[in-house]
KOLSE-971615 format. One record per residue (C-alpha): residue number from 1; x, y, z. Coordinates in steps of 0.02 Angstrom, whole numbers, plus 32768, in hexadecimal, padded with zeros to 4 digits. Each point is the difference from the previous one (the first is absolute). Layout:
<recs>
+-----+------+-------+------+
: pos : east : north :   up :
+-----+------+-------+------+
: NUM :    X :     Y :    Z :
...
+-----+------+-------+------+
</recs>
This chain:
<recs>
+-----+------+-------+------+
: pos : east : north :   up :
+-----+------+-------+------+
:   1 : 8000 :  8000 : 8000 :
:   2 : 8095 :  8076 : 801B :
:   3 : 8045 :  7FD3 : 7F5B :
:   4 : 7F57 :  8031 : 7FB9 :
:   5 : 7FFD :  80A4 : 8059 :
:   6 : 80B7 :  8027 : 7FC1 :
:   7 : 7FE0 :  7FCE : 7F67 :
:   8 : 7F6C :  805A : 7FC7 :
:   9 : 8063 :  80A3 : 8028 :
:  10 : 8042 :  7FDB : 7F5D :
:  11 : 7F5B :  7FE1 : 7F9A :
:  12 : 8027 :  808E : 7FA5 :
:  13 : 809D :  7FE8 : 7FC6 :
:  14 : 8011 :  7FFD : 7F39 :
:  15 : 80A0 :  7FD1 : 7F8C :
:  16 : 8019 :  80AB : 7FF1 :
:  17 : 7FF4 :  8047 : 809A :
:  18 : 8072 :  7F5F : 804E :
:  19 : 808B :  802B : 7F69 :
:  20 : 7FFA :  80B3 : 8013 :
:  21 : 8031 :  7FF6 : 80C1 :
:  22 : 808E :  7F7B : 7FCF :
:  23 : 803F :  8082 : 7F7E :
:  24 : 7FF0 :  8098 : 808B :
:  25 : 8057 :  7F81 : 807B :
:  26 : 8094 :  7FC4 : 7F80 :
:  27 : 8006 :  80C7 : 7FD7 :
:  28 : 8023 :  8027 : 80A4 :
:  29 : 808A :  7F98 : 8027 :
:  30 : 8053 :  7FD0 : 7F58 :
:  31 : 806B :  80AB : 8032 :
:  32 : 8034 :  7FD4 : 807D :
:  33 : 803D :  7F4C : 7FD2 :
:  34 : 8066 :  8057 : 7F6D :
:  35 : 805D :  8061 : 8083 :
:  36 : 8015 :  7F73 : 8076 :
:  37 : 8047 :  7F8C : 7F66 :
:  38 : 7F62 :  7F87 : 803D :
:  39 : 7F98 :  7F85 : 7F74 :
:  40 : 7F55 :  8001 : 7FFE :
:  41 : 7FC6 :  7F60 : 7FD0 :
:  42 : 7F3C :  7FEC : 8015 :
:  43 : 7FBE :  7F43 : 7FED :
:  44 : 7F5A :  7FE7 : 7F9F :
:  45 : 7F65 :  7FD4 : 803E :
:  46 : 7FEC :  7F5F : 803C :
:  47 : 7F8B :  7FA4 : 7FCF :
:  48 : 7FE4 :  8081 : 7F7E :
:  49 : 7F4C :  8004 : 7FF3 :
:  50 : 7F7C :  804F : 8086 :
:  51 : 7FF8 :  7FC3 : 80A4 :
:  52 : 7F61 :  802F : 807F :
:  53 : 7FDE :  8082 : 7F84 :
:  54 : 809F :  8068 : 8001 :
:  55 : 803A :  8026 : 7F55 :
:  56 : 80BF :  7FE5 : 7FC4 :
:  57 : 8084 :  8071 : 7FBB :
:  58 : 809C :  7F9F : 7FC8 :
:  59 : 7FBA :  7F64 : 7FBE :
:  60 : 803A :  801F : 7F3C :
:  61 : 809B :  8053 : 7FB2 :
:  62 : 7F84 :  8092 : 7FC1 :
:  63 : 7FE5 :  8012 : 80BD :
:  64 : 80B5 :  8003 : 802B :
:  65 : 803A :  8057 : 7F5F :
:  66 : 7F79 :  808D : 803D :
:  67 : 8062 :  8011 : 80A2 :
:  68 : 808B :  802B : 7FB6 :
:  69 : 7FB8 :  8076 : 7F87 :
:  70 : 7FB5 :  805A : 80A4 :
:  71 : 80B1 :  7FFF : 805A :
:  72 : 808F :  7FF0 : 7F86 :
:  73 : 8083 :  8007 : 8086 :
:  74 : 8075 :  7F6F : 8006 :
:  75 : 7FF6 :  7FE2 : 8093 :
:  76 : 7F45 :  7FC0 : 7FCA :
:  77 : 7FF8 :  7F46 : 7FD7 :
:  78 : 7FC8 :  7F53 : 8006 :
:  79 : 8017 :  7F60 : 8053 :
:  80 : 7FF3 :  7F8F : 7F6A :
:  81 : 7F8E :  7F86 : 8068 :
:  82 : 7FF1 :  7F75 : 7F66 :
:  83 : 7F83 :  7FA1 : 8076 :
:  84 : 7F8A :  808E : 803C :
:  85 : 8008 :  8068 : 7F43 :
:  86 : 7FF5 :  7F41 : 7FA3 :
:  87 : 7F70 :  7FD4 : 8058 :
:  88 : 7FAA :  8074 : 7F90 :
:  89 : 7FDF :  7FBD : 7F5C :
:  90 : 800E :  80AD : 7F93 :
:  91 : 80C4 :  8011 : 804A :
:  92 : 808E :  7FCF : 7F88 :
:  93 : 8089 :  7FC9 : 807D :
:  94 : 8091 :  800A : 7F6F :
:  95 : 7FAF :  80BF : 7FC8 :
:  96 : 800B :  804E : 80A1 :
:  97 : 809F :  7FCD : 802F :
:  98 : 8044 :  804D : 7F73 :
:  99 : 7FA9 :  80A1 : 7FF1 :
: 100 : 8009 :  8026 : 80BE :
: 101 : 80B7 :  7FCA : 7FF9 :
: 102 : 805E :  8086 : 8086 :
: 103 : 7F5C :  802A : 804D :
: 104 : 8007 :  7F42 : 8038 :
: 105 : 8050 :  8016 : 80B4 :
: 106 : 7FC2 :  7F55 : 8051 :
: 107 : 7FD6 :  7F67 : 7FAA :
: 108 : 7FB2 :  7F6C : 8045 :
: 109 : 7FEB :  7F85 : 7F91 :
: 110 : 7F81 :  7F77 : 8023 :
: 111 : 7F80 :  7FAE : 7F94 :
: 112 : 7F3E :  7FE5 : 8003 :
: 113 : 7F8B :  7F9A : 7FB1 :
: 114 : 7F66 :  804E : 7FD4 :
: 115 : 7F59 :  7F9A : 8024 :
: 116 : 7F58 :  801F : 7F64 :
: 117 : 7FB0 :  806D : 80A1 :
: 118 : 8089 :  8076 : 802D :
: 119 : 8050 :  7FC5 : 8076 :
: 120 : 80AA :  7FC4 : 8019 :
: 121 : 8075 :  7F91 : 805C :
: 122 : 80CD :  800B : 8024 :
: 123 : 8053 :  7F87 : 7F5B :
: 124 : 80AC :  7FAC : 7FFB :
: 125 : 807A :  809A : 7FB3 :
: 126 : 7FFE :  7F91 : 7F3E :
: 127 : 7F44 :  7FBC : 8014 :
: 128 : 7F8A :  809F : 8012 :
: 129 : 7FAE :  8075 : 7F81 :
: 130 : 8092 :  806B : 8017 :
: 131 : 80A9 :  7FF8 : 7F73 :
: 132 : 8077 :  800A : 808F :
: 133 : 808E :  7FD2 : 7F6D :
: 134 : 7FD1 :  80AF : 7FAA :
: 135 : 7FE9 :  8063 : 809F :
: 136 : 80AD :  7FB7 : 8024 :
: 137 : 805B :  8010 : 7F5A :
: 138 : 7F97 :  80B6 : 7FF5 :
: 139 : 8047 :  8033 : 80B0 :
: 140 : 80C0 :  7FC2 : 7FDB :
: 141 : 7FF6 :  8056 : 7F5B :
: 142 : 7FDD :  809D : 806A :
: 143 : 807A :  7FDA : 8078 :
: 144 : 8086 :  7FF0 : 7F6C :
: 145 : 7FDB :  80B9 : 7FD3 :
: 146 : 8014 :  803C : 80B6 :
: 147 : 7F41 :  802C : 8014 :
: 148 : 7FEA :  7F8F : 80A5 :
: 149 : 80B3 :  8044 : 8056 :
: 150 : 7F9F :  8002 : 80A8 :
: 151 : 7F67 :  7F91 : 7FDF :
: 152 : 7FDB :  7F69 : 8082 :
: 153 : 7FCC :  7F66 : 7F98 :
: 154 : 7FB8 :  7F79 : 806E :
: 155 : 7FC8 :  7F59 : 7FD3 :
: 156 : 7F97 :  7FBE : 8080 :
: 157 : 7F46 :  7FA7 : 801B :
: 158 : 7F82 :  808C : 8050 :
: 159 : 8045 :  8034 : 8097 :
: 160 : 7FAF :  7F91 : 8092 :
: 161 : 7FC6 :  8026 : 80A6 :
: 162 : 8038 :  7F7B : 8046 :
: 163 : 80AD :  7FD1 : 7FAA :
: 164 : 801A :  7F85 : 8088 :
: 165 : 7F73 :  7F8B : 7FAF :
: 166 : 8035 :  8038 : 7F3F :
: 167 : 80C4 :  7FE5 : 801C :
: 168 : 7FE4 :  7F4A : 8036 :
: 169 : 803F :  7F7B : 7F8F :
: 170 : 7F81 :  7FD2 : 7F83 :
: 171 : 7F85 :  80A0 : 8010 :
: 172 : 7FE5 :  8054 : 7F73 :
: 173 : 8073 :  8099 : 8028 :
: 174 : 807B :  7F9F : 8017 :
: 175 : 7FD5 :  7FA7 : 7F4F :
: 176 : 8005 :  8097 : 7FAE :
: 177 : 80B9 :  803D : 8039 :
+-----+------+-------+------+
</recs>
């Protein structure tokens, strides 16, 4: 019932409005970052589709690629979450990679499979809907032109919440490393 409460404080919340204060946020302290030599690195939603009614804003490289239209500092990026962004079928893995290339400060490359409803579920790194090859070969090619001199690349299952029961032998985390 408190969840309820909370959460219809937010009934009228649109796309817009929800971008618009992410843009006013990013404005604010994209400055700031520059002058501090810190990397922004926002992660997309996840799952990136509507959940309890609250819209999304960084589901689709439009939505990112708007971002940094509306803050072009570079200090304004993206954690290249191949999981969270691939989990949406209209994302093209390989494409972004390459055409976000220095604005790419984290990546965390994972891989979903996406179910006929929408949904989703954590893959093997090879198995999922994901080309992890071509994010790979796209993100090395990048790194051979010195456009991902301080980018973090991890390769890693979704991060658990309990990574004593995932890093067991024979759990899937552990499968996937």
């Amino acid at each position: 019932e408190s969840f309820l409460r909370q959460l219809d404080e937010y009934r009228d919340l649109t796309v817009e409005g929800l971008r618009e204060h992410l843009f006013l946020f990013v404005r604010e302290i994209a400055q700031t970052a520059e002058e501090v030599s810190v990397k922004l690195a926002i992660h997309p939603d996840d799952p990136p589709f509507p959940l309890f009614g609250l819209p999304r804003v960084n589901s689709t490289q439009a939505d990112t690629q708007r971002l940094f239209d509306a803050v072009p500092s570079p200090a304004n990026g993206v954690t290249l979450c191949t999981g969270s962004y691939g989990a949406n079928p209209s994302n093209n893995l390989v494409k972004m990679a390459r055409d976000f290339g220095p604005r790419i400060h984290f990546a965390h490359l994972r891989n979903t499979t996406r179910e006929a409803d929408g949904s989703f579920y954590e893959a093997e790194h090879l198995d999922g809907d994901t080309d992890m090859i071509g994010v790979v070969a796209a993100l090395r090619d990048l790194e051979a032109r010195g456009l991902l001199d301080r980018t973090l690349v991890v390769i890693a299952s979704e991060f658990s919440r309990d990574m004593i029961t995932e890093g067991r032998p024979g759990s899937k985390a552990t499968a996937q490393a």
